[in-house]
Backbone as JSON Lines, residues from 0, in Angstrom:
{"i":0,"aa":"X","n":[49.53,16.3,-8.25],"ca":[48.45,16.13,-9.18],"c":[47.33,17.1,-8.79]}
{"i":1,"aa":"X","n":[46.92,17.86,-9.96],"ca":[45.49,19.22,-9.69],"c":[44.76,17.99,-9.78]}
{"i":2,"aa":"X","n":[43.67,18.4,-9.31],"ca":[41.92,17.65,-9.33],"c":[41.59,18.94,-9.98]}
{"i":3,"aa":"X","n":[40.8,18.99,-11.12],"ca":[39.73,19.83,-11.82],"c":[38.63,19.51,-11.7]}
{"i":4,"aa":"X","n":[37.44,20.81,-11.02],"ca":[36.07,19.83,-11.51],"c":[35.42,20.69,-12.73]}
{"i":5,"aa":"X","n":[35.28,19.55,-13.63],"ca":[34.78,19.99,-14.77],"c":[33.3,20.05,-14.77]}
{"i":6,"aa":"X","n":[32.64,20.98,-16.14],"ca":[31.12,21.1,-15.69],"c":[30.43,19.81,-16.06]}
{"i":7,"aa":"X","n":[30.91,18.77,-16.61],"ca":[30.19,17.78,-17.14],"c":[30.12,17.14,-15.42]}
{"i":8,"aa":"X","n":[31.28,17.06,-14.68],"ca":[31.03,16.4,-13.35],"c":[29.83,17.15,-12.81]}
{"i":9,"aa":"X","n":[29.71,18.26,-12.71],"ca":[28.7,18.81,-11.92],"c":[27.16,19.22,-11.98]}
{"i":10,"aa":"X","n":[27.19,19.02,-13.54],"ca":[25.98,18.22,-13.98],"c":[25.63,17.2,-13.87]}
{"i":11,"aa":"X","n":[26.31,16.4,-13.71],"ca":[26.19,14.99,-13.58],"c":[25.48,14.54,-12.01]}
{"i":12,"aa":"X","n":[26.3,15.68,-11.02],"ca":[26.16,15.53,-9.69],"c":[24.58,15.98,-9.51]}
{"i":13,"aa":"X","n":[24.16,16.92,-10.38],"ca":[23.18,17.57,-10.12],"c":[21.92,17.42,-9.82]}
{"i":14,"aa":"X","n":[21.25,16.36,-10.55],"ca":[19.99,15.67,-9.83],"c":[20.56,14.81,-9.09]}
{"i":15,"aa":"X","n":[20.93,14.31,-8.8],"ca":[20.89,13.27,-7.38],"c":[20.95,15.05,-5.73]}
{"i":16,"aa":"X","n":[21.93,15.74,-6.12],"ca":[21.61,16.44,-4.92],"c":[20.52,17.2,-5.0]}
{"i":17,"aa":"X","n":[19.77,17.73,-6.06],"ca":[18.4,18.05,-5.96],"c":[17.73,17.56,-5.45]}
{"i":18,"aa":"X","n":[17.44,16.14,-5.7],"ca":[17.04,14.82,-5.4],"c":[16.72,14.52,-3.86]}
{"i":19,"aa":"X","n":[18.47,14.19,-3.27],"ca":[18.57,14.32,-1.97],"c":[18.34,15.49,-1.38]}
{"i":20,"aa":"X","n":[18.29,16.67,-2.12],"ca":[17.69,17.85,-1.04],"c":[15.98,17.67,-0.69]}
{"i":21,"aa":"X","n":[14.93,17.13,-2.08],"ca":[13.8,17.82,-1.79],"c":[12.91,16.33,-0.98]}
{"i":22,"aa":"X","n":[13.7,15.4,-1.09],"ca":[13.12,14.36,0.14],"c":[13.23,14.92,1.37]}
{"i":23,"aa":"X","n":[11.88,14.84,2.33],"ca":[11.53,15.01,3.17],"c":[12.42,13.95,4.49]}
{"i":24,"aa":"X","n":[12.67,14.57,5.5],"ca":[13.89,14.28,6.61],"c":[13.28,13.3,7.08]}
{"i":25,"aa":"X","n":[11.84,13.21,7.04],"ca":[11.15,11.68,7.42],"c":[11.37,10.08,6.74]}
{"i":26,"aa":"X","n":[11.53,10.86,5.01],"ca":[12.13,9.64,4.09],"c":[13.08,8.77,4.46]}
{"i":27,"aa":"X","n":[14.32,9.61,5.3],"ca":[15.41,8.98,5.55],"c":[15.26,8.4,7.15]}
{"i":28,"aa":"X","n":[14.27,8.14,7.74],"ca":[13.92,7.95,9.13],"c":[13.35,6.5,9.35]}
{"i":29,"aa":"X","n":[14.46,5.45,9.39],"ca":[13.75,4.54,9.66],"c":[12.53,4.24,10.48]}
{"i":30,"aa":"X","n":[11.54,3.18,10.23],"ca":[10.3,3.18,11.34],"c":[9.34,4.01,11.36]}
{"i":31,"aa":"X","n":[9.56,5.06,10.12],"ca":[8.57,5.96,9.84],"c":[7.28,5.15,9.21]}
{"i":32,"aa":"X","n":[5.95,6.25,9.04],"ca":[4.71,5.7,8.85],"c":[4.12,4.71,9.55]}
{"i":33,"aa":"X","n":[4.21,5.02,11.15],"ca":[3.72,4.32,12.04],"c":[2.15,4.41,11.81]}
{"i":34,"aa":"X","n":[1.81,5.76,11.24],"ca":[0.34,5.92,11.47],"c":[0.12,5.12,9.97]}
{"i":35,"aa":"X","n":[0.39,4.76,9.28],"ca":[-0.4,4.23,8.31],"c":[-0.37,2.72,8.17]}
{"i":36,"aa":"X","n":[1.07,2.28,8.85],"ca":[1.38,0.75,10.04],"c":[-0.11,0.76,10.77]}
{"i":37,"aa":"X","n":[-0.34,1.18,11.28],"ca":[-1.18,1.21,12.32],"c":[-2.72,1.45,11.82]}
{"i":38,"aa":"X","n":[-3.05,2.19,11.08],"ca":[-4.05,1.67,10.03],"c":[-4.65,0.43,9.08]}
{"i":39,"aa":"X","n":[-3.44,-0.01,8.32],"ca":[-3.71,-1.44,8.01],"c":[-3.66,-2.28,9.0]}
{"i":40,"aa":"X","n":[-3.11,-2.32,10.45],"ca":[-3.8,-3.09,11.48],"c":[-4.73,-3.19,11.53]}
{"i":41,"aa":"X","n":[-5.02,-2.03,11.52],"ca":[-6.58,-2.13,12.25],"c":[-7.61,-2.28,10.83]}
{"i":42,"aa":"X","n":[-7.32,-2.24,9.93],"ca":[-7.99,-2.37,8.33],"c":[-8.05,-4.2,8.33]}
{"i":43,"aa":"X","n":[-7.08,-4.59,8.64],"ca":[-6.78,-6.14,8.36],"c":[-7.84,-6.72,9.74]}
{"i":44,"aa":"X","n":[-7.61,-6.48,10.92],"ca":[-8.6,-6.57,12.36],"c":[-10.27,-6.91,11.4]}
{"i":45,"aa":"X","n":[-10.33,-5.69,11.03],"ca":[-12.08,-5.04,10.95],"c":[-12.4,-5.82,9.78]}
{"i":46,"aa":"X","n":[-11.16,-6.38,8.99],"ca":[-11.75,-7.09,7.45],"c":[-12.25,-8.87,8.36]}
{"i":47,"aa":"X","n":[-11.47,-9.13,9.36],"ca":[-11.41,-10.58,9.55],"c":[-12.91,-10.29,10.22]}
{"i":48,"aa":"X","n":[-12.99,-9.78,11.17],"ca":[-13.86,-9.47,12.32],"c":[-15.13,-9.85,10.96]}
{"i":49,"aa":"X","n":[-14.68,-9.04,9.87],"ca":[-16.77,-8.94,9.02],"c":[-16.62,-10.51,8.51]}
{"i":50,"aa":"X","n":[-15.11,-11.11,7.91],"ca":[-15.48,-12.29,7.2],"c":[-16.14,-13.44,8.41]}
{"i":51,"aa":"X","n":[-15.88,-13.38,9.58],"ca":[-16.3,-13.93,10.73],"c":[-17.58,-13.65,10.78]}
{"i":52,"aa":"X","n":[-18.29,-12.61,10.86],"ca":[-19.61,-12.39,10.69],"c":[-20.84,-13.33,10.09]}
{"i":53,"aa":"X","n":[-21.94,-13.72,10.76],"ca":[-22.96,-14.49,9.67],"c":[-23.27,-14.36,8.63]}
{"i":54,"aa":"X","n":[-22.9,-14.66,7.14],"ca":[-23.68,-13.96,5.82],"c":[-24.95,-13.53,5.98]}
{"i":55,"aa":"X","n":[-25.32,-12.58,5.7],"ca":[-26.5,-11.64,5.67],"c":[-26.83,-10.88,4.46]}
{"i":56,"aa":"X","n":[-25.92,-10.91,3.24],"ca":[-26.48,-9.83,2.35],"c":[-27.81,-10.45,1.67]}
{"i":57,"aa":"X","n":[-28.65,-9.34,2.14],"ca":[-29.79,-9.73,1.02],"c":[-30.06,-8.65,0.78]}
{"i":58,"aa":"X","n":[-30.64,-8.58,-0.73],"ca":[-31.0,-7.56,-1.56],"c":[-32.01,-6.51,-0.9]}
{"i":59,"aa":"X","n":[-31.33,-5.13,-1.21],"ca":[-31.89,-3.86,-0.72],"c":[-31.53,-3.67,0.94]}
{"i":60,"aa":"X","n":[-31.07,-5.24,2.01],"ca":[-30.67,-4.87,2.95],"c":[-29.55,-4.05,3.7]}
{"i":61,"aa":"X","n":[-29.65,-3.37,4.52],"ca":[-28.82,-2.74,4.82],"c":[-27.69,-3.52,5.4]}
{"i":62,"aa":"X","n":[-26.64,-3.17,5.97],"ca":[-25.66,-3.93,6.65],"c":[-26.42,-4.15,8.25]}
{"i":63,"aa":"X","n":[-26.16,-4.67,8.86],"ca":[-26.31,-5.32,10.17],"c":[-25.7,-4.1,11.18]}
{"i":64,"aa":"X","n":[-25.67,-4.04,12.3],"ca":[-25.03,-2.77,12.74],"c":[-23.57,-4.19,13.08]}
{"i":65,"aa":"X","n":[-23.71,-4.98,13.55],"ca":[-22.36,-5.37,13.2],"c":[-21.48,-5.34,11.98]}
{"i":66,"aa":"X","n":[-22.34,-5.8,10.89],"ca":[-21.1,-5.55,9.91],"c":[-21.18,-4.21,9.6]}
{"i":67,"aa":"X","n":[-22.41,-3.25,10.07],"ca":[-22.07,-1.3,9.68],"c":[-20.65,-1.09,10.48]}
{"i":68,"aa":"X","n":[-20.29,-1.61,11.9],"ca":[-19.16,-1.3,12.67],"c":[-17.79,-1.65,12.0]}
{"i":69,"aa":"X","n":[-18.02,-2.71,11.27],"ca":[-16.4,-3.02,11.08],"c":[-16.1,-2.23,10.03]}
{"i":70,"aa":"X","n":[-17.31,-1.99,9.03],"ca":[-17.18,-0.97,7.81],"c":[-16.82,0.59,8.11]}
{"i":71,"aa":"X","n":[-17.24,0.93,9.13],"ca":[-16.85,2.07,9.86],"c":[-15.36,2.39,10.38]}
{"i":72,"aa":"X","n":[-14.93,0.73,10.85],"ca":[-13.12,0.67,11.01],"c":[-12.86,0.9,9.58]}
{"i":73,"aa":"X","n":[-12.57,0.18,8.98],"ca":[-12.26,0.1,7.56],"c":[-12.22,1.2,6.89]}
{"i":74,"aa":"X","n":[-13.22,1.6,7.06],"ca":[-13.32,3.23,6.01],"c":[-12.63,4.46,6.93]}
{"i":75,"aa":"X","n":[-12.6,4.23,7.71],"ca":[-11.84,5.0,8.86],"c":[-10.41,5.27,8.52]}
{"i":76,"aa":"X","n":[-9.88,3.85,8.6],"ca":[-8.25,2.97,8.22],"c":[-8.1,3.49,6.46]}
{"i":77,"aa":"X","n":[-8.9,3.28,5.97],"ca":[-8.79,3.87,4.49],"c":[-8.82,4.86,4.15]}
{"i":78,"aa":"X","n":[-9.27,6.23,4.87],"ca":[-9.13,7.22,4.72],"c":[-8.15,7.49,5.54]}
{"i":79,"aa":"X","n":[-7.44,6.98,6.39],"ca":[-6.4,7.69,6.6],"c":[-5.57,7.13,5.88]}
{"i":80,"aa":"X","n":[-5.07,6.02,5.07],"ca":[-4.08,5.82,4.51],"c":[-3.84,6.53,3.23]}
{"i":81,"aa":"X","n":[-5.49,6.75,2.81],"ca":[-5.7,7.69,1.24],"c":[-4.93,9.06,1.95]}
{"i":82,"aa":"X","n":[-5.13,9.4,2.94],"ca":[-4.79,11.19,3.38],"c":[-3.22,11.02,3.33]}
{"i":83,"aa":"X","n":[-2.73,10.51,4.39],"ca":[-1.52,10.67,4.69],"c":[-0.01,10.26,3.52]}
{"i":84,"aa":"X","n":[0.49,11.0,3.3],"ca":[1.42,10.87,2.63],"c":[2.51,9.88,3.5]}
{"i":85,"aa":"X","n":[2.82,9.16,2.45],"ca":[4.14,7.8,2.95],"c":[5.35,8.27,2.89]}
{"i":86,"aa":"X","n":[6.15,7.88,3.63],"ca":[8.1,8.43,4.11],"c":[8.85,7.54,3.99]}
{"i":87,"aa":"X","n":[8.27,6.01,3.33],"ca":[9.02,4.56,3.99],"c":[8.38,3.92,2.11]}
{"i":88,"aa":"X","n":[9.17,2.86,1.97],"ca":[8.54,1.82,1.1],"c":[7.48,1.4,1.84]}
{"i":89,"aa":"X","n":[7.36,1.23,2.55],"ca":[6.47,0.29,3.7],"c":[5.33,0.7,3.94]}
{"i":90,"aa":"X","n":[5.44,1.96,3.75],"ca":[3.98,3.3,3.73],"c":[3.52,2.93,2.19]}
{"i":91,"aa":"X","n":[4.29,3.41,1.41],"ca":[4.04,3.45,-0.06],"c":[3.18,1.68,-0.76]}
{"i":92,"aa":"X","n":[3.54,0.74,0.42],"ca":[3.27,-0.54,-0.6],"c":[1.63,-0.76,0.29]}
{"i":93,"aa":"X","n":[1.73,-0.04,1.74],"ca":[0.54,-0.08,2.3],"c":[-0.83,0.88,1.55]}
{"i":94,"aa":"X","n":[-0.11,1.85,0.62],"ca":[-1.17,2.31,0.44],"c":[-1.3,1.58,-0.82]}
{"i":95,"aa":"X","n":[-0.69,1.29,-1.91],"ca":[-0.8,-0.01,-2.98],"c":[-1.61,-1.16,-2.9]}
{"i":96,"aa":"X","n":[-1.49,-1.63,-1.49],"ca":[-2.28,-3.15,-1.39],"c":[-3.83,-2.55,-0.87]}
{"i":97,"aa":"X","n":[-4.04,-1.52,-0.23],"ca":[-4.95,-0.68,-0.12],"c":[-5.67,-0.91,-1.45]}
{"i":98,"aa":"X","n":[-5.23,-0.15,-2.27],"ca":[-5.69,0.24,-3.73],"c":[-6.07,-1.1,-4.5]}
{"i":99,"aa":"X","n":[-5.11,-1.86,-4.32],"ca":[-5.21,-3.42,-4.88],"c":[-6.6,-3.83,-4.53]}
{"i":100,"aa":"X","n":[-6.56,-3.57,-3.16],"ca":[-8.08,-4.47,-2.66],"c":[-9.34,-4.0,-3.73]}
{"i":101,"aa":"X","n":[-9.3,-2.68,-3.75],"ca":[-10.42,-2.25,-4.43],"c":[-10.33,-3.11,-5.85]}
{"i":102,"aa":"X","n":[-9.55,-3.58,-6.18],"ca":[-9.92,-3.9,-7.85],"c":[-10.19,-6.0,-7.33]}
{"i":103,"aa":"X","n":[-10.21,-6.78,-6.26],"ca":[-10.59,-7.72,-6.16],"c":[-11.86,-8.04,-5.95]}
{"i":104,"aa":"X","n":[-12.36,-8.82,-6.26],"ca":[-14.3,-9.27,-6.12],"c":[-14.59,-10.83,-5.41]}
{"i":105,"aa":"X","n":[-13.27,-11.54,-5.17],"ca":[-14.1,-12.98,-3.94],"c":[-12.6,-12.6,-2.78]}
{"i":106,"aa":"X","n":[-13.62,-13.81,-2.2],"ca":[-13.02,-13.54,-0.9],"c":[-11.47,-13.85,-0.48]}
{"i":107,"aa":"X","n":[-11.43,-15.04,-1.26],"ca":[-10.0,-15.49,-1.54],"c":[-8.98,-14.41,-1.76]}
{"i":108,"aa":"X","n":[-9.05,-13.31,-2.64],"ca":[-8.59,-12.4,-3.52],"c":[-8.25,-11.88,-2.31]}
{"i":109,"aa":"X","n":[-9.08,-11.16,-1.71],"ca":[-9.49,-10.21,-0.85],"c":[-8.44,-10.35,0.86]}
{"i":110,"aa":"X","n":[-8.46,-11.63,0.94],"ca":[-7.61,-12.87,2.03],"c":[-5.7,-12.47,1.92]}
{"i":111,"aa":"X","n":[-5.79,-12.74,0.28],"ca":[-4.59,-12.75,-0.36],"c":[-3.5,-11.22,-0.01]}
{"i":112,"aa":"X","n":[-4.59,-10.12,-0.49],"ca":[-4.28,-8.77,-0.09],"c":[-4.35,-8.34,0.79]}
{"i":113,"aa":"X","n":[-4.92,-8.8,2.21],"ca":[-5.09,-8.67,3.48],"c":[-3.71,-9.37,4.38]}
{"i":114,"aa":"X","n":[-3.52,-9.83,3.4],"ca":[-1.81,-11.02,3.97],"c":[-0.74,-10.13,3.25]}
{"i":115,"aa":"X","n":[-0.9,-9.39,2.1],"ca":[-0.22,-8.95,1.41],"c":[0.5,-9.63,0.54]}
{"i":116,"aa":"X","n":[-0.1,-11.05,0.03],"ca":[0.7,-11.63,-0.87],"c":[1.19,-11.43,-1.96]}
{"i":117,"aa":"X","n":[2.11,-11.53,-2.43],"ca":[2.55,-10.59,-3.46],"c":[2.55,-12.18,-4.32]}
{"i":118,"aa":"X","n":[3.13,-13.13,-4.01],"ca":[3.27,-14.69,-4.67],"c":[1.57,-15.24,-5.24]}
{"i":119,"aa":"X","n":[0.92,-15.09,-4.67],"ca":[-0.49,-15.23,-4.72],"c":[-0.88,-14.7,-5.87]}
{"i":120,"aa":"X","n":[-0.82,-13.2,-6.11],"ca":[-1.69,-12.48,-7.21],"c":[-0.38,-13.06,-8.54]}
{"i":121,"aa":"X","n":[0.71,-13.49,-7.98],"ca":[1.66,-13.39,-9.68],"c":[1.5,-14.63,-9.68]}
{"i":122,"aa":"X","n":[0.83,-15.1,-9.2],"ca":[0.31,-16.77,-9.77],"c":[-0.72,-16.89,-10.51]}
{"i":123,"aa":"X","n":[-1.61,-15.54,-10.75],"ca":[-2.64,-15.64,-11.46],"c":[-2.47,-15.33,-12.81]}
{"i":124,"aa":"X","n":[-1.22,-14.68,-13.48],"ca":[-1.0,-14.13,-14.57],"c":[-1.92,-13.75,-15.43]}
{"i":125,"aa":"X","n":[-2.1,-14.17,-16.71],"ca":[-3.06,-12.86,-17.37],"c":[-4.74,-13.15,-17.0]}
{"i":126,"aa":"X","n":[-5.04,-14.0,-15.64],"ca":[-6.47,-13.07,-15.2],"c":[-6.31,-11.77,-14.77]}
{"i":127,"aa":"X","n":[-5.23,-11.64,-14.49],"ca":[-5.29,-10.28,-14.19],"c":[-5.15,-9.18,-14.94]}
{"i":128,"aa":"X","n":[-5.96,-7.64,-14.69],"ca":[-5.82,-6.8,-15.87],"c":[-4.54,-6.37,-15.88]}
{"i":129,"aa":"X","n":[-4.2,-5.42,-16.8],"ca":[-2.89,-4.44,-16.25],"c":[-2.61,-3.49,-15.65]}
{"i":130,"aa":"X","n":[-3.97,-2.93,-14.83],"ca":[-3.61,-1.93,-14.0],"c":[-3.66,-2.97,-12.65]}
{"i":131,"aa":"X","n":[-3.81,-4.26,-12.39],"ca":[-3.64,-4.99,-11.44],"c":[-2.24,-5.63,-11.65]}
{"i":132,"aa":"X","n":[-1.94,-5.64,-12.82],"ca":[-0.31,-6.56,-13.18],"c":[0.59,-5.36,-12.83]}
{"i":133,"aa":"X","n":[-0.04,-4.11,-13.5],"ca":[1.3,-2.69,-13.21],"c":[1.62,-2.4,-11.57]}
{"i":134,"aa":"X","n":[0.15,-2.44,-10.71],"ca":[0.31,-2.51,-9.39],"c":[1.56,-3.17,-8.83]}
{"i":135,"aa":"X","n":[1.27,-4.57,-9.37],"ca":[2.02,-5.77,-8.84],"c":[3.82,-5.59,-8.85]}
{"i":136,"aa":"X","n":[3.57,-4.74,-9.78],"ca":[5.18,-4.65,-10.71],"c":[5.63,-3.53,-9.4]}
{"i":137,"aa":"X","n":[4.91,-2.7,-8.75],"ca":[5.3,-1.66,-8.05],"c":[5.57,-2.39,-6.55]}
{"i":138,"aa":"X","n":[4.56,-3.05,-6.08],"ca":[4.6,-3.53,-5.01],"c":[6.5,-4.66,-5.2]}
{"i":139,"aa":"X","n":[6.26,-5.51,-6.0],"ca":[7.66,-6.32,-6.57],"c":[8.97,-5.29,-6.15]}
{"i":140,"aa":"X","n":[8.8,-4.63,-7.01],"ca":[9.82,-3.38,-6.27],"c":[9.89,-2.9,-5.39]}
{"i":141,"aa":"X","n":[8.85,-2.57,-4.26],"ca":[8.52,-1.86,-3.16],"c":[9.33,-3.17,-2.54]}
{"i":142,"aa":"X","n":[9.3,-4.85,-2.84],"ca":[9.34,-5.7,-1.56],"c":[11.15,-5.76,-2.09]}
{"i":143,"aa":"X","n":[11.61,-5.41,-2.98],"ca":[13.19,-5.66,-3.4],"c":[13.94,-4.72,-2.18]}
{"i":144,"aa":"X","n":[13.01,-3.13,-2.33],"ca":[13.69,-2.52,-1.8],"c":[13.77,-2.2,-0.22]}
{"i":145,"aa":"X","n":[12.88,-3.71,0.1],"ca":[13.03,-4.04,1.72],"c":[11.9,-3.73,2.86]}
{"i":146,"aa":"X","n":[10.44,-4.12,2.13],"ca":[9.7,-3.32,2.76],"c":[8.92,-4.44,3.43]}
């Protein structure tokens, strides 16, 4: 028996090995995105550390140099997760729940995404907008595909 390869097979083949060529050798590296692992540590640390803090906001005041410090982790941890490009689901859903935080306003919310609950926010259904429901839909997938 000949094997022929016909051009419909090799079109067919054709984006997936494009595909698998232009992913980066880190993609396929388990345990990758230690540094952005290691950012939301320390992002999740510096969030508890301020909710621990005495309430203090009063109008026109500045932050406290304690809560200026943890804001200093935080924005630290957030700019590196905004910089660095992700190699892992695990990178990719860290910088998502990142992003998430910004669109929450109490503390609860804020608790929820710091845990990374994904059960939490799809319990709220349509309070939420749709660039917070479309998030959700990504992260859902990010956690299928084992992250």
């Amino acid at each position: 028996m000949t094997t022929t390869t016909t051009r419909r097979a090799l079109l067919k083949a054709a984006p997936l090995t494009a595909i698998a060529a232009a992913m980066p050798a880190a993609a396929l590296v388990p345990g990758g995105d230690t540094a952005l692992t290691e950012a939301w540590n320390r992002r999740v640390a510096a969030f508890s550390a301020y909710n621990e803090l005495p309430y203090s906001d009063t109008d026109g005041e500045p932050y406290t140099p304690e809560e200026a410090a943890q804001w200093a982790i935080i924005n630290a941890a957030e700019d590196l997760i905004r910089s660095t490009d992700a190699t892992t689901p695990n990178g990719i859903a860290i910088q998502l729940w990142t992003q998430f935080s910004h669109s929450v306003t109490d503390r609860m919310d804020e608790a929820a995404t710091q845990r990374r609950d994904l059960a939490y926010f799809e319990a709220q259904g349509d309070r939420l907008d749709w660039t917070e429901r479309l998030t959700l839909a990504a992260l859902r997938s990010l956690q299928t595909m084992g992250t």
